[in-house]
N, C-alpha and C positions, 0 to 999 in steps of 0.2 A: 789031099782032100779029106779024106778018113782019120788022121790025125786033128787036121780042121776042126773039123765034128765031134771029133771026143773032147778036144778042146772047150771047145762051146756049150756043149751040152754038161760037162763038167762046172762052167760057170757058171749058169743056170741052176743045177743042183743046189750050188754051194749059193749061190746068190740069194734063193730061197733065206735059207739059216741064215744071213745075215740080216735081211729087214724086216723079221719076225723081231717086233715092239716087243719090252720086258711090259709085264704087267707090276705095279709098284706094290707092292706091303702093303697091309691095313693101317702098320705103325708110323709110315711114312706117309700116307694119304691122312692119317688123321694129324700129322705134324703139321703138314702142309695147311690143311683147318684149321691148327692154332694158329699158325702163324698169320694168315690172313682173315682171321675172323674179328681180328680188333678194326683191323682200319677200314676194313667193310662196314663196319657198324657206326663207325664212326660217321661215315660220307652217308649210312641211310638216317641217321636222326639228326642232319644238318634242316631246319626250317627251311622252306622255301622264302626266297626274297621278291617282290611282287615292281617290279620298275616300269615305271610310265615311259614310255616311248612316242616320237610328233609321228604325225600320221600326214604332216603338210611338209614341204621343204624350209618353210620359215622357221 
């Protein structure tokens, strides 16, 4: 049972330091910006298109 429990409590420990998230660079968060900054811009200055739709079954 004591072995048990070192055991466990040892994974815990260590479990911690494994799902602590990396926080990313400034030079990799600002890459990520170029990279998605064309085609965002692209999809916001697309004109809206205005379509009439029947409002009856006919």
């Amino acid at each position: 049972m004591k072995k048990t429990l070192s055991v466990l409590l040892s994974l815990i420990a260590s479990s911690s330091a494994i799902a602590t998230p990396q926080r990313p660079s400034e030079a990799e968060i600002q890459g990520r910006n170029t990279y998605f900054i064309t085609p965002y811009k692209a999809i916001c200055n697309v004109d809206l298109q205005y379509q009439e739709t029947a409002n009856t079954a006919e």
